[in-house]
Each structure stands twice: as C-alpha cells, then as structure tokens.
C-alpha positions as CSV (number, residue, x, y, z in Angstrom):
1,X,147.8,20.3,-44.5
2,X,148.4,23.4,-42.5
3,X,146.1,26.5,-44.4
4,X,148.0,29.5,-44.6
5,X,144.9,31.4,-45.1
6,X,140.6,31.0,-44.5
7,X,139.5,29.5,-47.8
8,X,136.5,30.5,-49.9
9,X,134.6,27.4,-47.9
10,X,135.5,27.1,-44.2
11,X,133.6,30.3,-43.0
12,X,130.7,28.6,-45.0
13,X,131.4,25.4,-43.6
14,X,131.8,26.9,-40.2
15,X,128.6,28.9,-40.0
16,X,126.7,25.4,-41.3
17,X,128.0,23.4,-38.2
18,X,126.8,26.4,-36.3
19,X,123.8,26.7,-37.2
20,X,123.3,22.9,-37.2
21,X,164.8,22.2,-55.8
22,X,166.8,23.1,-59.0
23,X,166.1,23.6,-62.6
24,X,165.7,20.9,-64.5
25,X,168.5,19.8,-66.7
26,X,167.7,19.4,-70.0
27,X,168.7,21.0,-72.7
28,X,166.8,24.1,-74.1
29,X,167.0,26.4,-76.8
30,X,166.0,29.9,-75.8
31,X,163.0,31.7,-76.5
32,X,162.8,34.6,-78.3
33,X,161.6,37.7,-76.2
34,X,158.6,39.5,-77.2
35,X,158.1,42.7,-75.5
36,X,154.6,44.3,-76.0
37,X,154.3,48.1,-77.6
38,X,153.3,50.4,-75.3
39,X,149.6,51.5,-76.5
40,X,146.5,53.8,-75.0
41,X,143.3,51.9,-73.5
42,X,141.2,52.7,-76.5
43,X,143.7,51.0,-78.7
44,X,142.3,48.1,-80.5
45,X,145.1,45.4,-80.0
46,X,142.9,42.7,-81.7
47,X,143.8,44.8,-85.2
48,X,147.5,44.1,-84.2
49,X,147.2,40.6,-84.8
50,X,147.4,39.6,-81.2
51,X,144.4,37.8,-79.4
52,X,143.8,35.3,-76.6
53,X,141.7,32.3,-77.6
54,X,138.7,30.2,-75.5
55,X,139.6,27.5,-73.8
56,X,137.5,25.4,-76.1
57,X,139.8,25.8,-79.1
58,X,142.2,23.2,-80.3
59,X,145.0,22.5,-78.2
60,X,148.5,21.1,-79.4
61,X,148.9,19.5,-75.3
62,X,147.9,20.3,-71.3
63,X,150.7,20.9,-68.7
64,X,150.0,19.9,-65.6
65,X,152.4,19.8,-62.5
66,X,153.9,17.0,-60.2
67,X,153.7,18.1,-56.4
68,X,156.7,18.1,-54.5
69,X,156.1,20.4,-51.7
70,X,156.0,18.2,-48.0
71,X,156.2,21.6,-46.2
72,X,152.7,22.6,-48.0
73,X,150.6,19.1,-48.4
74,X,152.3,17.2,-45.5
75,X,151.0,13.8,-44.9
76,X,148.4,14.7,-47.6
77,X,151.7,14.6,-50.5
78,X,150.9,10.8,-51.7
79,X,147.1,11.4,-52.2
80,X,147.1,14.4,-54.0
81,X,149.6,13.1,-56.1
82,X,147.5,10.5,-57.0
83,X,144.5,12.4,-57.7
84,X,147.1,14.5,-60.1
85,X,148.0,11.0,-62.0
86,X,144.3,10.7,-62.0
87,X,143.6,13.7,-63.8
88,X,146.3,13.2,-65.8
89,X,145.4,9.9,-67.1
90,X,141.9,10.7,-67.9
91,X,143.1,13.8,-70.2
92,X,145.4,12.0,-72.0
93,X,142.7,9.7,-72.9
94,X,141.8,12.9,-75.5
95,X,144.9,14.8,-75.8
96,X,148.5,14.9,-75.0
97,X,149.5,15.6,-71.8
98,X,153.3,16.9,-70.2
99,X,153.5,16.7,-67.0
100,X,156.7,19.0,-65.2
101,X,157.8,17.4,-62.4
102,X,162.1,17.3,-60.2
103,X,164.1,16.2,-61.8
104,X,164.4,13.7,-59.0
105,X,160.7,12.6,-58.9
106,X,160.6,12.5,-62.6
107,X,160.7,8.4,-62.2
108,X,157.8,8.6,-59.5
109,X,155.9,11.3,-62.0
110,X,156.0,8.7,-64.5
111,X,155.5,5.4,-62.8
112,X,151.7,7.2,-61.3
113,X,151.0,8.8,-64.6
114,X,151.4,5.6,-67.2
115,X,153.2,5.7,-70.2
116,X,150.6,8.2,-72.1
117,X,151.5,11.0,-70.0
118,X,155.0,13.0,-70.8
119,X,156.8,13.7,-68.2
120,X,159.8,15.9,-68.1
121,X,162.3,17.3,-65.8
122,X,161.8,20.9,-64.6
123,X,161.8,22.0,-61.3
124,X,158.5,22.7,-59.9
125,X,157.1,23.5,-56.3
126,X,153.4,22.9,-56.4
127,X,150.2,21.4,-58.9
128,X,149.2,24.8,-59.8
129,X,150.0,25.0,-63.9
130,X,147.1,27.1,-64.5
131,X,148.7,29.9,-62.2
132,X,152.6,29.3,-63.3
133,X,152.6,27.8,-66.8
134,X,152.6,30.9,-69.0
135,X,149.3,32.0,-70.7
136,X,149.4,31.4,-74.3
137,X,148.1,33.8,-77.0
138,X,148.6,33.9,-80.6
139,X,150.5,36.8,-82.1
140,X,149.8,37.2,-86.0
141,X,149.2,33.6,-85.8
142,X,152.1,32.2,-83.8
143,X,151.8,30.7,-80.3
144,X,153.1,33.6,-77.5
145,X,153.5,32.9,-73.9
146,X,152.9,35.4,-71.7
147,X,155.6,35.7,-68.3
148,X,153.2,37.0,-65.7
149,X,155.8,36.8,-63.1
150,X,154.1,34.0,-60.8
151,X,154.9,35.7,-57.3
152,X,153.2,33.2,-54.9
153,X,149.2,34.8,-55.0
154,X,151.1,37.9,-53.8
155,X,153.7,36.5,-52.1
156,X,151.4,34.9,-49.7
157,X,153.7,31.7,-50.0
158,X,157.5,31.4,-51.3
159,X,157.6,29.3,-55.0
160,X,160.7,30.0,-56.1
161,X,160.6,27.4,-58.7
162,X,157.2,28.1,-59.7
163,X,158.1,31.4,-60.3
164,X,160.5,30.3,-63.0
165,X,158.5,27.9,-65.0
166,X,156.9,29.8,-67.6
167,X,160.1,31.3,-68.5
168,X,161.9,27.9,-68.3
169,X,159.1,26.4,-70.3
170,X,158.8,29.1,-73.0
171,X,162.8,28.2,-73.7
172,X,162.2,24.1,-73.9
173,X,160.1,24.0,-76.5
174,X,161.2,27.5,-78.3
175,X,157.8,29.1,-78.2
176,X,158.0,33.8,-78.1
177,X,158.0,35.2,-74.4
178,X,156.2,38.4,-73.7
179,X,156.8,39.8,-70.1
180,X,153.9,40.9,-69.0
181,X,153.7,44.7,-67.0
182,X,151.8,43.8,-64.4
183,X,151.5,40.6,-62.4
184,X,149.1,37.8,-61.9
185,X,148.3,34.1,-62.7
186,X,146.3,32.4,-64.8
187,X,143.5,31.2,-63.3
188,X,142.7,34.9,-62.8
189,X,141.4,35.4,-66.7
190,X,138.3,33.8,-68.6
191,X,137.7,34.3,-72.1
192,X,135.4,33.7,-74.7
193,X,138.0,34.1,-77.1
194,X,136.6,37.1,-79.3
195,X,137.8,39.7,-77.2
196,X,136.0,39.7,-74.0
197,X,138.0,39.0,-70.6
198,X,136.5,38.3,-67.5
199,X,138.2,39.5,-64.0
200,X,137.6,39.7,-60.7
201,X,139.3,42.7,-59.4
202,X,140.4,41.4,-56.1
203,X,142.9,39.0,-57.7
204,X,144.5,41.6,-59.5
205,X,144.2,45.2,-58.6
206,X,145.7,44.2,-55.1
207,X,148.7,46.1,-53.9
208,X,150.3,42.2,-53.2
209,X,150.6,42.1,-57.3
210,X,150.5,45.5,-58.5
211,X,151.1,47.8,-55.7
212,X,150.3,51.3,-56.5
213,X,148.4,50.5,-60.1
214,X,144.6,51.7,-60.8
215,X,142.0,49.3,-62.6
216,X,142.4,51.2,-65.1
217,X,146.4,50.8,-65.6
218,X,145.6,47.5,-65.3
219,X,142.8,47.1,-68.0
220,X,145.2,49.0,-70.6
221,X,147.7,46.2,-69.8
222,X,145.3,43.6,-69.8
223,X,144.3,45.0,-73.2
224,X,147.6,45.6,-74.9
225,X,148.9,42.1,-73.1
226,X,145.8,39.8,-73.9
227,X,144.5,41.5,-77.1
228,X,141.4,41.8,-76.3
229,X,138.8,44.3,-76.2
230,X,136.8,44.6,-73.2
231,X,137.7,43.9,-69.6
232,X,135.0,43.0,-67.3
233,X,135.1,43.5,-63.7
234,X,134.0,41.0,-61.1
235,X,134.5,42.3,-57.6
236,X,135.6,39.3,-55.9
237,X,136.8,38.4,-52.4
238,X,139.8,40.0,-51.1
239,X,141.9,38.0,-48.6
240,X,139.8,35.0,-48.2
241,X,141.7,32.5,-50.1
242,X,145.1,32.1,-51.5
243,X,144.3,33.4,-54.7
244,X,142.1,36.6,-53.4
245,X,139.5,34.7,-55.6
246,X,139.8,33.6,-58.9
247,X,137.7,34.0,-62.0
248,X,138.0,30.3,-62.3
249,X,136.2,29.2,-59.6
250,X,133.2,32.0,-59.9
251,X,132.3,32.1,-63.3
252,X,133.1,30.7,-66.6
253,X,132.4,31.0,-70.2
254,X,130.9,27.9,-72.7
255,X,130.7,30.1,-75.8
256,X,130.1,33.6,-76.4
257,X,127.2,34.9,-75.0
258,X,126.9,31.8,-72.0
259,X,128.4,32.6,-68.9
260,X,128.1,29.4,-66.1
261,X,128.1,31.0,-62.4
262,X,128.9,29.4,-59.2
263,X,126.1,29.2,-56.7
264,X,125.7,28.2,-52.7
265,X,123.6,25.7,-51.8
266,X,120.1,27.0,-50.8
267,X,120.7,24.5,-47.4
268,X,123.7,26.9,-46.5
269,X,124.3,30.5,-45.2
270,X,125.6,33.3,-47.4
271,X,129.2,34.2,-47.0
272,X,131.5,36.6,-48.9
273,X,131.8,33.9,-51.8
274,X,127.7,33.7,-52.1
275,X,127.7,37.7,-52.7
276,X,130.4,37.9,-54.5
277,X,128.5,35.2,-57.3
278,X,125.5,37.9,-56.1
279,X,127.7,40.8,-57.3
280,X,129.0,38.9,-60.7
281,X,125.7,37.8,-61.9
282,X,124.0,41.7,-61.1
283,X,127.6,42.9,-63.4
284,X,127.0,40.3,-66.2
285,X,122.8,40.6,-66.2
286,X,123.8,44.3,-67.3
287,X,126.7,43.7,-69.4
288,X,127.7,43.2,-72.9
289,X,130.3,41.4,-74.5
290,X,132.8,42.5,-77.1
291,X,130.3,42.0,-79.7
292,X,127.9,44.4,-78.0
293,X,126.1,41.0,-77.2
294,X,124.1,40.5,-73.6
295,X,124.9,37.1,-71.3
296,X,123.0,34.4,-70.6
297,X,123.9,33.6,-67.2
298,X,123.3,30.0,-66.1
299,X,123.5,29.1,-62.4
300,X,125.8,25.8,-61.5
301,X,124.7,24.0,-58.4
302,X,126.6,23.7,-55.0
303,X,126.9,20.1,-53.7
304,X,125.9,19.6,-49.8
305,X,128.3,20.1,-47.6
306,X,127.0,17.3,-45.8
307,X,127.1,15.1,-48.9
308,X,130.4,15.6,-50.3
309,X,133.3,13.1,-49.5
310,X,136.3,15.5,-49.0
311,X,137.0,17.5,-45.7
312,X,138.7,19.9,-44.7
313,X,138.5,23.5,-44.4
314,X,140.4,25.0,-47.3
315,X,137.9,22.5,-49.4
316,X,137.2,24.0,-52.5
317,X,133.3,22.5,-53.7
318,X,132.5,24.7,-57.2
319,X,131.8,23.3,-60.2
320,X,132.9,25.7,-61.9
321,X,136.7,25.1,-61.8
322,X,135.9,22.5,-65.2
323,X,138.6,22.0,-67.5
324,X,138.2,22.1,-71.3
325,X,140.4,19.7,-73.2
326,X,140.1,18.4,-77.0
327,X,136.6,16.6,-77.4
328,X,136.1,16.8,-73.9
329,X,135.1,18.4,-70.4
330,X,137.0,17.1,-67.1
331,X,134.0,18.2,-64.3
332,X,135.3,17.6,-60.5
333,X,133.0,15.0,-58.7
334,X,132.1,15.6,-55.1
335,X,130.2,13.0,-53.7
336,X,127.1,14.9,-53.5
337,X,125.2,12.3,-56.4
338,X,122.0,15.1,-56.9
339,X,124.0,17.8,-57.6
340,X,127.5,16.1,-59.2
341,X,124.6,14.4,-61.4
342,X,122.9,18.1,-62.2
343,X,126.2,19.8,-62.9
344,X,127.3,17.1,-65.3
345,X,123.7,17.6,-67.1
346,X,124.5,21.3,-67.4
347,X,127.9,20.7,-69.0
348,X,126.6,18.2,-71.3
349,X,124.1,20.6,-72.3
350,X,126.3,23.2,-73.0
351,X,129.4,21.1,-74.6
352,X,126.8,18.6,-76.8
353,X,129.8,17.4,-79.0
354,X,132.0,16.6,-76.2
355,X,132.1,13.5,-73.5
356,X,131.6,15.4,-70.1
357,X,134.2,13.3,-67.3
358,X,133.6,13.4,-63.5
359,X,137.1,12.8,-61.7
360,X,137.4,12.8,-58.1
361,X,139.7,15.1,-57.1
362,X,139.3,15.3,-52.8
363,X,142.6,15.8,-52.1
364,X,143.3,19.3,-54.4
365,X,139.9,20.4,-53.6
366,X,141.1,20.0,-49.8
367,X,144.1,22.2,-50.6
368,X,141.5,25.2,-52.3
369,X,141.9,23.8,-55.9
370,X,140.4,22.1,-58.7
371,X,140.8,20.1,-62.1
372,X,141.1,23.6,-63.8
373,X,143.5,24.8,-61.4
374,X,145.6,21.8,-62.1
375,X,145.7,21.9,-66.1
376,X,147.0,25.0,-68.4
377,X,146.3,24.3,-72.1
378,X,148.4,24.9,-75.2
379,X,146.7,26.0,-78.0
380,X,147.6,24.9,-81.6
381,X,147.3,21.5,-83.6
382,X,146.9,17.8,-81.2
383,X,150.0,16.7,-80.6
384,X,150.1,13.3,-82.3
C-alpha cells in the first residue's frame, strides 16, 4: 500500500539502513441520546455516576472490522483480511466477537472468520474499531457509547462510513449515545479504570480535531465526557503517523499503579518515537494517579528490525498495542523470537490469571496498526 503519511517506524528504519459503500440494512431501533451536562474542570464527574472502566474488566463482546478499502490496502486487501480472521478467531476462543463488515462482503466476512465470529452488515471503510466503534462508559450503571465523531485522524483520509459507525452501532443494539464536544478516536485514551486517563496531547489538542481548543478545554471535556478524574499528558508525535500518535501504541496500563512503556531497540537510532517514550516515562516517573498513587513504569522491548518478518515502511513493531479480552491477552508477534519471547514473559507476569496469545499480525502492522487497533471492547456480562 501507498502511505499517505511517514509512520512512527520508517524514519527509524531509514536511519538503521543508513547507518548499516452504504449503510447496512438491517433493522435498528434507535438509541436514545445522552447529552452530557455542561460542568467546570474541578467538577468531580465520577460522583455523577459516570465513569470509564479498564480494559481488563468484563466485557459482554469485541467489535472488530472487515476491510474493504482497495484504494488504501491495494494488493495488500486479501492478507490483511486474513490476519483480521486471524485475530478474530483467536478472540472468540474467549469471548464473543461481532465483526461489522458491507453488506456485500458480509458472506466473505463470514466464510474467513468461522461460524464463532458474528458477523453483521454495516457499512464500514477500514479495520480500525478501536478508533470508530464508539467508546463505552457506564452511566449510573448502564452501558453509554460515546460519538467522538471519527473524522479520518483529522481528516488526513476520507471514511465516510467509518465516520457513521458508532452512531449506526449505538442504534442496533439500543445502547445511550452521548456526543461527545470535542473529537478524537479511541485508541487515543488509556485507563486504569479508577479515574485516571492517559493522553498524548498530539493526538488530540491538534487544530485537525479541535481547532482553536486549549488542553485545558479539552481536559474539562475529557473529564465531564469520560468521568474521570485526572488527565495525564503525554506529549507525543505530531504529524508522524496517521494517528499523530496514539496512547495505544506508547504506553499502557495492567492495573493501577503499572504503566508498560514502549521502548527502541538499543541496536537502533533515536527518532521522535524514542523521545517521545523518553518524554512519557520522565511525565509518569513524576506523576500520580487518581488515587494520589506513584507508577511503576515497566519498559517493553523493541524486536530487531532486522529480525522481524513484516516490511514495509508504515510498519508498526510495539508491543504495546496488546489487546485485553475476557481471560486473556492477544500480544502481536513479530518474528523477532528474543524479544516476541521477552514481551510475552512481561505480559504473563503482569496478567498471571490470563493465557497470554501471540498472533501474527504482518499485514496491519505494515499498514501502522496493531491487534489493539483492530479490537474495541464492550463492557458488561460475556455474551453467552
């Protein structure tokens, strides 16, 4: 595929060779519309009843979406859909999984995925459910979706059916919608799930979202949004990747208190992704959670660039862009045996009750993705 933009790896990879569609048809029953009260940033939402939960919590299903896109994956279109069948079948192994894909590719979706995966027809562009499903939240004890108006990463591409799936979705299955006041996507937010949200503020305070907002507009709407209590900020990369650098792929909780942080390998040069993951771990060494409590930061391996079995220059090699499903942790696998071996150890460590599951994923990671990038969790009671 053709990259619209330098990802967070080909100046790295670079430098190392240097230096050696419609809706979908069904029938749905229409949400019902939640708009947020307008409140101060030193009101305390959590006390409203509203509050976003860690990713490690129960979840009722995982959405994931079919690819249909030739104009973005080109000749690339069969193999990443099968590495999206791939991940698909080995989360349904623990939970249920719906997968939106066309209406017309609905048959396809379903033949790839095997008859444990739902699939249904709603009109999607592109894989990326973390960044269009809506982001759930739990309002006085009922499942929310939050609209945050999926606009392309800043309208660097044009999704106009992505842009309509979290509404579309919220109506389906009949769960609240909250528009959200300011825009942005999914992958952009990392919780611990009592009150503390991570951020990096190139993905958000960015005049291709919110034009014209300050970080601290934003916080108050992250705040009053979310429900949570304390927004900290990452600084990010600005303009480097599609997403302008997602949480998701830097840093990531595995309980309250434990942050995991992306690291280069010692073999390669720093780029702006190195001192960005320089800049997160000086915030969090400093910081404090909601709880008043400080981090312990622990740093994830980078596989060799050398080693890995993906190419490309919009490859995306973190670890940290896991996904957390019912009794289980979904790790992307690289090729790179040392380090895919030494990430899964660090996982397993930190998630002792769950099975830890390397999936290949070559293709997404070509196209600046990863397993997390590619799931969006519901939360709530399994799905029988």
């Amino acid at each position: 595929m053709s990259p619209l933009l330098p990802s967070r790896r080909s100046t790295l990879r670079a430098a190392t060779a240097l230096g050696a569609a419609v809706l979908g048809t069904s029938a749905c029953r229409s949400g019902d519309e939640a708009t947020p009260a307008p409140s101060g940033p030193g009101e305390d939402t959590a006390a409203k009843g509203l509050r976003m939960g860690a990713e490690w919590e129960s979840h009722a299903r995982t959405f994931m979406s079919w690819p249909a896109l030739t104009s973005v994956w080109g000749e690339d279109l069969p193999s990443v859909r099968e590495d999206i069948a791939r991940i698909a079948r080995a989360v349904a192994e623990y939970e249920y999984v719906v997968m939106l894909a066309r209406p017309g590719q609905q048959a396809a979706a379903q033949k790839a995925c095997g008859r444990e995966v739902e699939v249904i027809p709603l009109a999607v562009d592109d894989l990326w459910a973390r960044d269009t499903v809506p982001v759930f939240v739990e309002d006085d004890g009922k499942v929310t979706g939050v609209d945050f108006r999926f606009n392309g990463w800043g309208d660097k591409q044009e999704h106009p059916n992505d842009g309509l799936v979290a509404a579309t979705l919220l109506s389906r299955y009949g769960i609240p919608r909250r528009k959200a006041p300011l825009v942005s996507e999914g992958g952009s937010f990392e919780t611990d799930g009592e009150g503390t949200l991570l951020v990096t503020e190139s993905s958000i305070v960015n005049d291709n979202r919110n034009p014209g907002k300050s970080r601290d507009r934003i916080e108050a709407e992250l705040k009053e949004t979310l429900g949570v209590e304390k927004v900290i900020w990452l600084k990010g990369v600005r303009g480097e990747d599609i997403t302008d650098a997602h949480v998701d792929s830097l840093v990531r909780f595995t309980e309250p208190g434990v942050a995991l942080l992306d690291r280069a390998h010692p073999d390669t040069p720093a780029d702006s992704w190195s001192r960005a993951a320089d800049q997160a771990k000086a915030v969090l060494s400093k910081a404090t959670d909601a709880k008043g409590r400080p981090f312990e930061i622990v740093d994830l391996p980078q596989p060799d660039l050398y080693e890995i079995t993906g190419e490309g220059d919009d490859f995306v090699s973190t670890y940290a862009n896991f996904y957390v499903a019912n009794d289980s942790v979904f790790l992307p696998e690289f090729g790179d045996r040392k380090a895919d071996r030494r990430a899964r150890s660090i996982l397993e460590e930190h998630f002792p009750q769950r099975d830890v599951v390397p999936v290949r994923i070559d293709t997404i990671a070509s196209g600046g993705g990863g397993i997390h990038c590619a799931t969006h969790d519901e939360p709530g009671s399994p799905v029988d």
